[in-house]
N, C-alpha and C positions, 0 to 999 in steps of 0.2 A: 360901276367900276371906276374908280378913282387914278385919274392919270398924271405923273410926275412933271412937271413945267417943262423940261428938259426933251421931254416926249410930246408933247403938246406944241413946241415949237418946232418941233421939226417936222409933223404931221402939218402946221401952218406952213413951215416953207416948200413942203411939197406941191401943198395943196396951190400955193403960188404959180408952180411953174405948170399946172394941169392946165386946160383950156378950161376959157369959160363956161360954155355950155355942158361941161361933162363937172366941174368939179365940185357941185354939189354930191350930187352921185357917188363921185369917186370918194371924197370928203367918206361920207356914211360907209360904205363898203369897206372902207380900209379901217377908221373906225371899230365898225363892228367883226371882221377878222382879230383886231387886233386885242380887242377885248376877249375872244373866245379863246387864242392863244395863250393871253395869260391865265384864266380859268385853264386852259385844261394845264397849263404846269400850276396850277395848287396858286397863282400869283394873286395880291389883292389889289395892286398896282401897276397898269402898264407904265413901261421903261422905253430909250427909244431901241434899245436892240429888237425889243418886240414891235415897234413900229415900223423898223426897216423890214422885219420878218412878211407882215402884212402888207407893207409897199409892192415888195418883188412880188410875192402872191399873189397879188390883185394887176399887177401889171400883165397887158395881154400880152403874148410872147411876140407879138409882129413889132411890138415896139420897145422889146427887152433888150435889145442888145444896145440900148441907149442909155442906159443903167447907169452905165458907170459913169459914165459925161457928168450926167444928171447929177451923182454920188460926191461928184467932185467939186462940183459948182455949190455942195451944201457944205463941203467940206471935212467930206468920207472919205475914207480910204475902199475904195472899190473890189482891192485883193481881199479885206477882211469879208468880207458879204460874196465873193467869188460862188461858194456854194449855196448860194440861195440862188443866184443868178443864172447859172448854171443847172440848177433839179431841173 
């Protein structure tokens, strides 16, 4: 699965703010969510809207409602992704 730069850095600045010892892990997991996402929409390329999709998903909920902090600090807007945050 072929992933756009655009998508690839922001999965890199995520993976920044992840703890050391989990962000391999997390790294892989989000990853590969986010490669299956674009498969099942027909995609041949992840984007980072499908990146942010695979973030909130892999994020365990005890530490979801830190999202948007997090969102902000990348330079998201937190309202747009609201319902990812929220499922």
């Amino acid at each position: 699965m072929n992933w756009n730069d655009a998508a690839q850095d922001l999965l890199d600045s995520i993976l920044s703010m992840t703890p050391r010892p989990v962000r391999d892990a997390a790294g892989s997991e989000i990853r590969g969510v986010a490669e299956r996402i674009a498969e099942g929409e027909g995609k041949q390329r992840v984007g980072v809207e499908i990146v942010i999709a695979a973030w909130v998903s892999t994020t365990p909920e005890a530490i979801r409602p830190d999202l948007p902090r997090q969102m902000e600090r990348l330079g998201l807007d937190p309202e747009e992704y609201r319902h990812l945050i929220d499922a």
